[in-house]
C-alpha positions in Angstrom: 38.9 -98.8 48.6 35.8 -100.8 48.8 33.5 -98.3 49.3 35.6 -96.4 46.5 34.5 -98.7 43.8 30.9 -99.6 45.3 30.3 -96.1 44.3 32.1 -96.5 40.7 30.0 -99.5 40.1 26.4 -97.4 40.9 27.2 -94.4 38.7 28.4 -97.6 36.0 24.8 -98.7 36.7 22.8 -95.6 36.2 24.7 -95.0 32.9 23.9 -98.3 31.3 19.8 -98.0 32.4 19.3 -94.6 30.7 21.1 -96.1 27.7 18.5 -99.0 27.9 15.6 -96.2 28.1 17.2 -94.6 25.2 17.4 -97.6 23.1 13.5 -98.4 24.1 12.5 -95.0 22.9 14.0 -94.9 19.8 13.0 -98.7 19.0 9.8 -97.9 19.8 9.4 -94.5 17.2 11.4 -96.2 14.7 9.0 -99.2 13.6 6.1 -97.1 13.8 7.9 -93.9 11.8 6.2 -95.1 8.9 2.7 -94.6 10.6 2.8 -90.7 10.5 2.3 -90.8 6.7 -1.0 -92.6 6.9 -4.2 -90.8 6.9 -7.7 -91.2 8.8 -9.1 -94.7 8.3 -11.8 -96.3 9.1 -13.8 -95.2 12.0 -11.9 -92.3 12.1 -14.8 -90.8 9.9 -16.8 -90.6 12.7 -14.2 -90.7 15.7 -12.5 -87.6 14.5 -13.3 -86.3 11.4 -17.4 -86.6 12.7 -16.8 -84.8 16.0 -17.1 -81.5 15.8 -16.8 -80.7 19.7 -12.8 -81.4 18.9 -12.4 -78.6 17.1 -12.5 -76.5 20.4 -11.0 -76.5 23.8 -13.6 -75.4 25.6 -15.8 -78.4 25.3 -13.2 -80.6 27.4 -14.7 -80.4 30.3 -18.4 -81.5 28.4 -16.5 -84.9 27.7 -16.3 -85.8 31.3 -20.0 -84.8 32.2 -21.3 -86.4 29.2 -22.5 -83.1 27.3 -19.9 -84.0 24.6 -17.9 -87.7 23.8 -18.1 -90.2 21.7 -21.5 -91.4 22.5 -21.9 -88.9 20.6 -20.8 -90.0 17.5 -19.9 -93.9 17.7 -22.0 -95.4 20.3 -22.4 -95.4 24.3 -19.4 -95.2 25.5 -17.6 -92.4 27.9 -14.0 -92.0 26.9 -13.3 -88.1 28.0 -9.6 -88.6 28.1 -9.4 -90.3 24.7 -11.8 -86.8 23.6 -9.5 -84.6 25.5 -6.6 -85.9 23.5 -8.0 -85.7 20.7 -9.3 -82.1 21.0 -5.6 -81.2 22.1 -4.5 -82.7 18.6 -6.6 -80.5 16.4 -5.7 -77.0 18.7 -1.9 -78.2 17.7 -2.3 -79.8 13.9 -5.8 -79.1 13.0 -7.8 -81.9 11.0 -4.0 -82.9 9.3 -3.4 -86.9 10.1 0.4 -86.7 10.9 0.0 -84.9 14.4 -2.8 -87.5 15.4 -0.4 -90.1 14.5 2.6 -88.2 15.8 0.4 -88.6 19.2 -0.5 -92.4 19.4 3.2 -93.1 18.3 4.6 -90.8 21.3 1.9 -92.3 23.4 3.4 -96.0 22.5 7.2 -94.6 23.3 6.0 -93.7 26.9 4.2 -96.7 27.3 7.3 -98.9 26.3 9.6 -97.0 28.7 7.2 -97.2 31.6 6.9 -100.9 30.5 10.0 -101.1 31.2 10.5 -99.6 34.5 7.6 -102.2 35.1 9.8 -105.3 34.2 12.9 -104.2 36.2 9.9 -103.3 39.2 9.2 -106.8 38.3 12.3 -108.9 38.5 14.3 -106.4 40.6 14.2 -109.6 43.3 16.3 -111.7 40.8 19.8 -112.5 41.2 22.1 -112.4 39.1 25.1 -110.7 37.9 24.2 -107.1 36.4 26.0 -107.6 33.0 23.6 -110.5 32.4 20.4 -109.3 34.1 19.9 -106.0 32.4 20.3 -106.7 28.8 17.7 -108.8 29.4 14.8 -106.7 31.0 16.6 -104.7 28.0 15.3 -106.9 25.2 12.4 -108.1 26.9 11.3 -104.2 27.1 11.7 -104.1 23.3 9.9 -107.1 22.7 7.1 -105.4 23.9 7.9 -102.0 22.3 7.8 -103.4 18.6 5.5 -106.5 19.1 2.7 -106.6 15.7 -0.1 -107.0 17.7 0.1 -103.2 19.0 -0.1 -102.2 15.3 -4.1 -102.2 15.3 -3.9 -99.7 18.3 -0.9 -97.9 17.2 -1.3 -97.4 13.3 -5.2 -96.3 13.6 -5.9 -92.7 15.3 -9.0 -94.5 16.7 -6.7 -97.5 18.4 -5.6 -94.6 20.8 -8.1 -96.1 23.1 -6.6 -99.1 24.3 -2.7 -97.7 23.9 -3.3 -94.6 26.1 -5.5 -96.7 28.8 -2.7 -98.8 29.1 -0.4 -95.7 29.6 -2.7 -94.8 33.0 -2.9 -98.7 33.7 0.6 -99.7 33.4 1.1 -96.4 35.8 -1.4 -97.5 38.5 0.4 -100.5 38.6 3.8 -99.1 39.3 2.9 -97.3 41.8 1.0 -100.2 44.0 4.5 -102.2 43.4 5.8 -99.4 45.1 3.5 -98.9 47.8 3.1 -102.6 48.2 7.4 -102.2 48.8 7.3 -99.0 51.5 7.8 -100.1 54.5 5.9 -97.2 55.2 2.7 -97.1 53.4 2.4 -93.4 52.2 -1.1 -92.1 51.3 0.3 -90.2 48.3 1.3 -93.2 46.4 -2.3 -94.7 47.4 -3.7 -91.3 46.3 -1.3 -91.4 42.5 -2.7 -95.1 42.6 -5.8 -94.3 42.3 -5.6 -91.1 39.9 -3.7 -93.3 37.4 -6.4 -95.9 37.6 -9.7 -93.3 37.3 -7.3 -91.7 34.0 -7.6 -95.3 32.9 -10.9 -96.0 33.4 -11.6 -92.8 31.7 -10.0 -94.2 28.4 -11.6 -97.1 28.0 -13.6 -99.4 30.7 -11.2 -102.2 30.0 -8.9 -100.8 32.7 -11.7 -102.4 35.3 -9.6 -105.4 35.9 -6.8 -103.6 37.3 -7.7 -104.7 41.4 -8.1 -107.7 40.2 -4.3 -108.3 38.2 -2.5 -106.2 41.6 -4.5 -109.0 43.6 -2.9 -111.6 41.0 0.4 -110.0 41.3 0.1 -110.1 45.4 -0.5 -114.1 45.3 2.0 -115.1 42.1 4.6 -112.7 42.1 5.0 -111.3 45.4 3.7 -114.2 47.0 2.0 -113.2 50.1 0.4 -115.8 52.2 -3.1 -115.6 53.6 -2.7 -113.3 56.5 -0.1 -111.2 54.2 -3.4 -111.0 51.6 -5.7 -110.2 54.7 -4.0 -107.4 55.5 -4.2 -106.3 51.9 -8.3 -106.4 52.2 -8.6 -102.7 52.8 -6.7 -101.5 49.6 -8.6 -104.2 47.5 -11.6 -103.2 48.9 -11.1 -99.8 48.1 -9.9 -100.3 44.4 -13.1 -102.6 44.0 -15.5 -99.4 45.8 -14.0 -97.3 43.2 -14.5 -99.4 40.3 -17.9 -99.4 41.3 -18.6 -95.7 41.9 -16.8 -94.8 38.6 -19.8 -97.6 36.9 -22.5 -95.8 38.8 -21.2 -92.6 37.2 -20.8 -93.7 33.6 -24.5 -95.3 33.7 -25.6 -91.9 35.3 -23.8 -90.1 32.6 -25.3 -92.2 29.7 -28.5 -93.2 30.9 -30.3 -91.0 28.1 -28.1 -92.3 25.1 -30.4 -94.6 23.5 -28.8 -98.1 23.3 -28.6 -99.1 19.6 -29.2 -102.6 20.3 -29.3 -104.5 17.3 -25.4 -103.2 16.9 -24.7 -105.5 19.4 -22.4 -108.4 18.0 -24.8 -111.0 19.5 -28.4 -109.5 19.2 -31.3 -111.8 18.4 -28.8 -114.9 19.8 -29.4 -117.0 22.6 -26.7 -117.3 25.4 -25.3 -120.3 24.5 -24.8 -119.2 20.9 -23.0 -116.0 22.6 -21.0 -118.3 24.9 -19.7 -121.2 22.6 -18.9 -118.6 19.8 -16.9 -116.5 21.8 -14.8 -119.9 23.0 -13.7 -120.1 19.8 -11.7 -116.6 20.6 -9.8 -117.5 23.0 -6.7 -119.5 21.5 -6.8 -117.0 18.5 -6.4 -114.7 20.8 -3.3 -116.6 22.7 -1.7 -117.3 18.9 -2.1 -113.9 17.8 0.2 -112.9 20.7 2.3 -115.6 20.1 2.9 -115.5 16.4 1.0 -112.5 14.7 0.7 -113.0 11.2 -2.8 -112.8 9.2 -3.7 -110.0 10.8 -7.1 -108.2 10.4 -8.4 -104.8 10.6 -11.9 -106.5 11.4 -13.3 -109.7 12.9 -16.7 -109.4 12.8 -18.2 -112.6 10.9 -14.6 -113.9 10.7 -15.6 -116.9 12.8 -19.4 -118.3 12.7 -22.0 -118.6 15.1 -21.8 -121.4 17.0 -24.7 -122.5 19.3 -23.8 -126.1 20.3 -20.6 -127.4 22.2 -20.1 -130.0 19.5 -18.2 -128.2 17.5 -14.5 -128.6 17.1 -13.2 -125.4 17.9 -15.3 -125.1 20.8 -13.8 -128.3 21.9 -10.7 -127.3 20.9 -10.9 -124.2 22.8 -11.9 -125.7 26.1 -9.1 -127.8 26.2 -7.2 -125.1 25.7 -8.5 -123.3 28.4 -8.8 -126.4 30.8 -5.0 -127.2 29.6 -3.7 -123.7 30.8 -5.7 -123.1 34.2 -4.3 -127.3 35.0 -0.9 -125.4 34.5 -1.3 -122.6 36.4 -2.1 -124.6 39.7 1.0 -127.3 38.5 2.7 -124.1 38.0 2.3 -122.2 41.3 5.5 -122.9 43.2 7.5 -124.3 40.0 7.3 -121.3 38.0 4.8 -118.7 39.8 5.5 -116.2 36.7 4.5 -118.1 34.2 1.0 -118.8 36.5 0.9 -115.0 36.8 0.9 -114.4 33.4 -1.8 -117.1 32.2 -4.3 -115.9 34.1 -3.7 -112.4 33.4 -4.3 -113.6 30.3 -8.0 -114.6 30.7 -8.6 -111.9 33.1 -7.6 -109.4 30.4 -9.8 -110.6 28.2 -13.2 -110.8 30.2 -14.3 -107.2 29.5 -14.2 -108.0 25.6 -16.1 -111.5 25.4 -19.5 -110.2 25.2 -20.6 -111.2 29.0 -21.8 -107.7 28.8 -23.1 -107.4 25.5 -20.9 -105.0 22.5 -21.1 -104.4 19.1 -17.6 -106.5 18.5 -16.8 -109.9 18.1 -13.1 -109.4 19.1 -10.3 -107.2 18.0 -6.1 -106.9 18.2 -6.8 -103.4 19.8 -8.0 -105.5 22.9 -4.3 -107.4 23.4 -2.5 -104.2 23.7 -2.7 -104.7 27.9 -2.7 -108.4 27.0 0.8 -108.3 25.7 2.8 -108.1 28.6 2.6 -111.6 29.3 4.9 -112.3 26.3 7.9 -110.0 27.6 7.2 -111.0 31.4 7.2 -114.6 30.3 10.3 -114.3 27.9 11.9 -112.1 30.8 11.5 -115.2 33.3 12.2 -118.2 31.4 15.9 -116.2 30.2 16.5 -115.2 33.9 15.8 -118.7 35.0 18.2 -120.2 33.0 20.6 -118.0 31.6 24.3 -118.0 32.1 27.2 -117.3 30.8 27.9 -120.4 28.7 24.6 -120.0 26.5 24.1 -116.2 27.0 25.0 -115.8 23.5 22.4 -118.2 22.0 19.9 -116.6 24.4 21.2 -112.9 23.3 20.9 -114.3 19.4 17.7 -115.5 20.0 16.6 -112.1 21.4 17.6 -109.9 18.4 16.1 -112.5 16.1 13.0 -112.5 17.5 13.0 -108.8 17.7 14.5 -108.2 14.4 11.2 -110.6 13.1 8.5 -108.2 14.9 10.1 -105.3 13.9 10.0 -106.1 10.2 6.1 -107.3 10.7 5.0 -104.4 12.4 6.8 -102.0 10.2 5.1 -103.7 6.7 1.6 -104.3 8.6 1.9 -100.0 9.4 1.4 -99.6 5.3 -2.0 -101.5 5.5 -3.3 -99.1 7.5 -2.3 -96.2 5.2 -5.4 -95.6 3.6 -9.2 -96.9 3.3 -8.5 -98.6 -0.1 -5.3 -100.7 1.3 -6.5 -101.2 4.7 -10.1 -102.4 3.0 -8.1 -105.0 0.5 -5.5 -106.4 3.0 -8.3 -108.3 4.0 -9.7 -109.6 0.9 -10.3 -113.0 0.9 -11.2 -113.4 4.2 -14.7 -113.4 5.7 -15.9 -110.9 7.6 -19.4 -108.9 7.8 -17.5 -105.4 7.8 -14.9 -106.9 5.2 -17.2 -107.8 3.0 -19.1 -103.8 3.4 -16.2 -102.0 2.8 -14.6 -104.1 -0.3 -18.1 -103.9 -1.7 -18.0 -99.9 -1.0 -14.7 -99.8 -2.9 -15.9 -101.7 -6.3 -19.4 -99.6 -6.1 -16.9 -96.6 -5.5 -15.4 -98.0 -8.8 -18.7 -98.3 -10.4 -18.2 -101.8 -10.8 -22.1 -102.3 -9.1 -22.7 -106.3 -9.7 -19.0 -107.4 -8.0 -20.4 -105.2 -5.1 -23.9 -106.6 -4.3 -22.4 -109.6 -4.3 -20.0 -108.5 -1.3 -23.2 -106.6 0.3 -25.1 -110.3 0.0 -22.4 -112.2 1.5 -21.9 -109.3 4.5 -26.0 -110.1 4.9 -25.5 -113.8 4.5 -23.1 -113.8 7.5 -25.3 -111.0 9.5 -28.4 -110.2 8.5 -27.9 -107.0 11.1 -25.6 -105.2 9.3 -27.0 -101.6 8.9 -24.8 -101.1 6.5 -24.4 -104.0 4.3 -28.4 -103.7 4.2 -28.4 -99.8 3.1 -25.5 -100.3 0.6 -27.6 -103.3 -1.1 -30.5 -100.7 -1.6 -28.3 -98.4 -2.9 -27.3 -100.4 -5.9 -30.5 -101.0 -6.7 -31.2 -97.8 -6.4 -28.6 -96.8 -8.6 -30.0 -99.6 -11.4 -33.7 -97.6 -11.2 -35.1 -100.9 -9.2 -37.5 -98.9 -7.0 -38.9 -101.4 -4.6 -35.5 -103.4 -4.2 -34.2 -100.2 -3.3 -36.3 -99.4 -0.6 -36.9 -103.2 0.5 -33.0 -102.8 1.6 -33.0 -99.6 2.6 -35.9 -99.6 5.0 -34.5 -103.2 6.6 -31.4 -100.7 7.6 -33.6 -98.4 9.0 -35.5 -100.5 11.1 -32.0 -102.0 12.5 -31.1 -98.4 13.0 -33.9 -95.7 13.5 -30.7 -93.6 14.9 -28.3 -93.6 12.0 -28.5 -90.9 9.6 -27.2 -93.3 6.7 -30.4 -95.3 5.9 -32.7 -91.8 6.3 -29.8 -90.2 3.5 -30.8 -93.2 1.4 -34.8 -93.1 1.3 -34.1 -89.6 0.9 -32.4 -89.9 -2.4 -34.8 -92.6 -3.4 -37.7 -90.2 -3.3 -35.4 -87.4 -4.6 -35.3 -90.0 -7.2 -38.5 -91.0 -7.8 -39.5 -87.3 -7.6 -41.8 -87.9 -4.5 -40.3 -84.8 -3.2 -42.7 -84.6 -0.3 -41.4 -87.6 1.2 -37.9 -86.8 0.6 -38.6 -83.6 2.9 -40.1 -85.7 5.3 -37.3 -87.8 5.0 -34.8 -84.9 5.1 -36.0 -83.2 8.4 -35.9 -86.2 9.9 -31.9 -86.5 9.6 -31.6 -82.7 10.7 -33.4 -83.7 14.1 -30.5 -86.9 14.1 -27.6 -85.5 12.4 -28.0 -81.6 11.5 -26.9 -81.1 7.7 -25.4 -84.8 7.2 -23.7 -84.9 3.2 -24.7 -81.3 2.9 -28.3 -82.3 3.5 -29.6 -79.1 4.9 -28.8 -77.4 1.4 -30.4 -80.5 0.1 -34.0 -79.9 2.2 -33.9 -76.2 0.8 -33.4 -77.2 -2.7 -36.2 -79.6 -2.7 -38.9 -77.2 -0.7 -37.9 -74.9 -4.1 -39.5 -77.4 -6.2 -43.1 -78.9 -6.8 -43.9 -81.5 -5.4 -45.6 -84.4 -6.7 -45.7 -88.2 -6.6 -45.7 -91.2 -8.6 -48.8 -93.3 -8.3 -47.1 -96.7 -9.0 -44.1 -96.0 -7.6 -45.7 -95.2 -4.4 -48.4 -99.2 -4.7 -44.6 -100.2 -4.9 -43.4 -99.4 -2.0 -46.6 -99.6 -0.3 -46.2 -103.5 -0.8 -42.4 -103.7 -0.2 -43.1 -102.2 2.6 -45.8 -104.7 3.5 -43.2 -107.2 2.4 -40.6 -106.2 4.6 -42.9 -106.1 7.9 -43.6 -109.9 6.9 -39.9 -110.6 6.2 -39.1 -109.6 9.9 -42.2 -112.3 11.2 -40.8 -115.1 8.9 -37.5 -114.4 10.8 -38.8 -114.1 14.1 -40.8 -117.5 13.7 -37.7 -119.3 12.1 -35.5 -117.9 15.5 -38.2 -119.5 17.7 -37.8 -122.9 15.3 -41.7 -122.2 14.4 -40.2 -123.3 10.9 -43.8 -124.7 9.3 -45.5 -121.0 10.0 -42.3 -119.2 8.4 -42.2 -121.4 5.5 -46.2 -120.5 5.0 -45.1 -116.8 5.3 -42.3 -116.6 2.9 -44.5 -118.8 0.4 -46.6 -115.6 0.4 -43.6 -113.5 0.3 -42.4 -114.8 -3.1 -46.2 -113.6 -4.5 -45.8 -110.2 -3.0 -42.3 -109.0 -3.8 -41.0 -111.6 -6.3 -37.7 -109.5 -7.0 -36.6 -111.1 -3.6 -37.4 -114.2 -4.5 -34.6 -116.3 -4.6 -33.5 -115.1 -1.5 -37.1 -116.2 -0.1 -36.1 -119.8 -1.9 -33.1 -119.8 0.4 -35.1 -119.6 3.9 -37.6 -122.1 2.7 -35.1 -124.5 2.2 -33.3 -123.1 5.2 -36.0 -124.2 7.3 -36.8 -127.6 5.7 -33.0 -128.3 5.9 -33.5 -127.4 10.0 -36.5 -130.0 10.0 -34.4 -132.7 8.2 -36.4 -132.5 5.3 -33.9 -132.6 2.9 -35.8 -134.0 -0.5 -38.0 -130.2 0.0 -35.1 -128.3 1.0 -33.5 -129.1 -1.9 -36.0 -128.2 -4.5 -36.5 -124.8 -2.9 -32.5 -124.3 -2.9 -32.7 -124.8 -6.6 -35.4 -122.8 -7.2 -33.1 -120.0 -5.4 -30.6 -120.8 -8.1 -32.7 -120.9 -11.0 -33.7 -117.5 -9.7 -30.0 -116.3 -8.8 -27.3 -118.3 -10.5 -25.1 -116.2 -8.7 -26.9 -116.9 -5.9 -23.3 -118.4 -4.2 -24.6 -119.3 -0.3 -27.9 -121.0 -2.0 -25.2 -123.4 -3.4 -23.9 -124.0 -0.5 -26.8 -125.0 1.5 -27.9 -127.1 -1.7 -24.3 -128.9 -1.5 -25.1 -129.6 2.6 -28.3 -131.0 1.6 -26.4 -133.5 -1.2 -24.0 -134.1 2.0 -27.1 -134.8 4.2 -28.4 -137.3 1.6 -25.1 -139.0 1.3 -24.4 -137.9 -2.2 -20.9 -136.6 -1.9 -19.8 -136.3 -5.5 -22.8 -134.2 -6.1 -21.9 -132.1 -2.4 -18.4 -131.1 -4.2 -19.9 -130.4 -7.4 -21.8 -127.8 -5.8 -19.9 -126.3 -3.1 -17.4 -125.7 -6.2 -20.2 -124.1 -7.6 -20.8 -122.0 -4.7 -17.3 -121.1 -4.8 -17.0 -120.3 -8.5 -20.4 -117.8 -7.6 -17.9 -116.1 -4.6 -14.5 -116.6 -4.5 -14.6 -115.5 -0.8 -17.2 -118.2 0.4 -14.9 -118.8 3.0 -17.8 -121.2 4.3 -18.3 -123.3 1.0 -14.7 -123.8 0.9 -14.8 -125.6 4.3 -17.0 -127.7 3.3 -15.5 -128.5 0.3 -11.9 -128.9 2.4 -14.0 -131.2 4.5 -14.9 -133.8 1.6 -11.3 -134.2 0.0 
């Protein structure tokens, strides 16, 4: 009769876990449902819609020998998977948006059932009585199935990256718990090991921390002691021999792609600037998993440079980091999980802090293998201490907390449904790409001055955006101002000599200007980069079919913008080596040569008295910025640090008002102005 019911209560078992799978499934399509209506955003433009090797099956194997890829198209990075997936997509849908979404949403439904498998992997040594255990691996799993962080990865066609190398990561992982558990170690679960891992590492080069997190799991979760690690040595040392060959073959692969480095989030800073700056990401990065709300599509320029330790988020940050590694060693034998998960924490971050330089400052994307801290963290604390007298405040809890995320991740799907949403969710908010792409939508309205003022602040916060540069040019283009035009426009170029946008823009300058030769010059240049870019090929032919000719003063012009520019870049370079005396004298000369840029010259004078202390001469040439620009918002903000400096705090708030009156979205100015009440 025992035995009888033994069996009864398996089959009862096995039931009740494919239900669970079920209800993880669906959970997981449902909040993203709304997804499938949205259409290419962003860098889809160039992920997908500018890659033409997708269009055909036969160039999948290219992507893995580096013949085809996205280095192709975005920058130097080998994702052949993500490509291969991608070029599977349009064989199915063609170029139509629902069956690219249809795709990331089914590859978040697998990722949330084998998330789940994970958990009960996890906590399988636990016990306690079924009816209570389960339901919670249950909700935990859906915690992680409809958390708004994964929206960024989810929502956006080009977010595939980080969802689907979780899919290969989460999988590698799996099956070293079960290796790690056979009492006889069976080389085909090493082999499925490491084919999972190489599938991750071959959609995105975050999955490199894998050895490290199973050597994190060995000591926290399955805590082995020092000769139980030891005997682990050959299996880390292998995982760590094949991250290293897989390196070897991506530089080999991409040793010819030019490195675009002034994309790079940090070029031009020092490495203390690069290390206290990126400190500041770390607890954002911790809330944002915790409780995310204000979420953006963008951080570039969201946070400023920082290149001293005095500052109080840096301080605040290395607390925060001192704070949880204290409780990860307090934590070790009290609540090993818990320890477990904090470090993962960091360790999944390291790819993504700019100790090898990238172009991004930080992004939500990067917490998608972050996230399963929260549901193995929820998971343990409700094993710990549930039981039947407060299961159902813990159960409540659960499907609040769930019912909360759902709701967020459903509404945050809309933002992404277009360019013009996603662009304006984040208005009001600083950022360098922000601030490019709402200025792209009121130039697309043809409301020109409301733009250049978004283009100056994206400048204002990096003077390296490409783009923000070449947009600028193009609305003075637009207004007839020749040699503003090609001022801005040739800065891009030099930040870019790789990017077809900047070569587009001279081209239609000299279109413009009717200096046809130079436009063809111009032209067959961009079909060496980017062969017939915006139709340009038809473009070149047009233009060979008509005379051509120049303008005398129109080319003196650019001669001396051009002269003006080449000095622009020394000023620069002698104000980053605090040479501030010999920048000043060049930028003097500056304001004589190309005196439509003279307010901005105004700025960096003052700039570079304000660095010397020399705040009586910083503030007359901030003025004369202003009495150049009125609108001239970031001038009134270094004028209203300078009233600051000099103690005179009624005239500080007078001005940083004005600053903010110039730009409503002076996120810095308002600060300040914060700072004084």
């Amino acid at each position: 009769m025992a035995a009888k019911k033994k069996v009864v209560k398996v089959e009862v078992y096995k039931t009740n876990l494919l239900i669970y799978y079920v209800i993880i499934g669906i959970a997981a399509f449902i909040v993203y449902a709304n997804s499938l209506s949205n259409e290419f955003v962003f860098d889809d433009d160039s992920v997908v819609l500018g890659d033409q090797s997708i269009t055909s099956l036969s160039n999948i194997p290219k992507y893995f020998t580096g013949q085809e890829g996205f280095h192709k198209v975005i920058g130097r990075y080998f994702r052949p998977v993500v490509s291969t997936t991608y070029a599977l997509d349009y064989a199915l849908y063609g170029l139509e948006p629902f069956g690219f979404h249809l795709t990331n949403v089914l590859v978040h439904v697998i990722n949330s059932l084998l998330f789940f498998y994970f958990l009960l992997l996890v906590f399988k040594k636990e016990k306690h009585e079924s009816k209570l255990y389960y339901p919670v691996i249950l909700f935990a799993g859906l915690i992680f199935a409809v958390h708004t962080i994964h929206t960024e990865a989810v929502s956006w066609v080009s977010g595939r990256t980080d969802s689907l190398s979780f899919t290969f990561f989460i999988t590698a992982f799996i099956y070293y718990i079960k290796y790690s558990e056979e009492n006889i170690k069976k080389t085909s679960t090493l082999i499925l090991i490491f084919f999972f891992y190489l599938l991750s590492l071959l959609s995105k080069e975050m999955a490199v921390t894998l050895p490290a997190a199973i050597i994190l799991y060995d000591v926290f979760i399955n805590r082995l002691n020092l000769e139980e690690l030891k005997k682990k040595i050959p299996v880390y040392s292998l995982l760590a021999g094949f991250t290293v060959l897989f390196l070897l073959y991506r530089y080999f692969v991409l040793k010819d792609v030019p490195q675009r480095d002034t994309y790079f989030y940090f070029y031009g800073k020092d490495i203390w600037t690069t290390v206290f700056t990126m400190l500041q990401t770390v607890p954002l990065y911790f809330r944002l998993l915790i409780v995310p709300v204000n979420l953006l599509y963008h951080y570039s320029g969201f946070m400023p440079y920082v290149s001293t330790i005095a500052n109080f988020s840096v301080i605040f940050a290395v607390i925060f980091i001192v704070f949880s590694l204290a409780l990860v060693v307090y934590l070790y034998n009290r609540m090993p999980v818990i320890s477990f998960c904090l470090l993962f924490f960091f360790l999944s971050l390291l790819p993504v802090v700019n100790i090898v330089p990238t172009m991004n400052f930080m992004g939500e994307r990067f917490l998608y293998v972050s996230s399963i801290i929260v549901s193995l963290a929820i998971a343990y604390f409700a094993l710990k201490y549930l039981n039947k007298s407060n299961k159902n405040i813990i159960y409540t809890s659960f499907v609040i907390v769930i019912a909360v995320l759902s709701y967020l991740t459903f509404m945050r799907n809309y933002d992404w449904k277009d360019n013009n949403t996603l662009f304006l969710s984040a208005e009001g908010k600083p950022g360098t790409v922000l601030y490019v792409n709402i200025g792209n939508i009121y130039a697309n309205r043809q409301e020109f001055d409301k733009a250049e003022v978004y283009y100056r602040n994206a400048i204002d916060l990096r003077e390296e955006s490409m783009l923000a540069q070449n947009n600028l040019g193009k609305i003075f283009l637009i207004k007839d101002n020749f040699d503003s035009a090609y001022y801005y426009i040739n800065k891009a170029r030099m930040l870019d000599t790789l990017s077809p946008e900047p070569l587009y823009s001279l081209t239609q300058l000299y279109a413009k200007a009717e200096m046809y030769d130079k436009a063809i010059e111009e032209l067959e240049k961009l079909q060496k980069i980017t062969p017939n870019y915006m139709n340009s090929a038809v473009m070149l032919n047009e233009l060979k079919m008509k005379n051509t000719g120049t303008m005398p003063g129109m080319k003196k012009d650019l001669e001396s913008v051009n002269k003006a520019n080449q000095l622009e870049q020394e000023a620069y370079r002698l104000y980053t080596q605090k040479e501030y005396d010999k920048s000043v004298k060049i930028l003097m000369d500056l304001v004589k040569i190309n005196p439509a840029a003279a307010s901005n010259y105004y700025n960096n004078i003052g700039t570079c008295y304000m660095e010397t202390e020399k705040y009586t001469e910083a503030k007359k040439y901030f003025e004369l910025s202003i009495k150049e620009d009125s609108k001239f918002s970031t001038a009134y903000n270094n004028l209203g640090t300078v009233y600051e400096k000099l103690g005179d705090t009624a005239k500080a708030k007078e001005t940083y008002k004005k600053a903010i009156q110039a730009d409503s979205t002076n996120a810095l100015a308002k600060s300040n102005l914060e700072k004084l009440k």
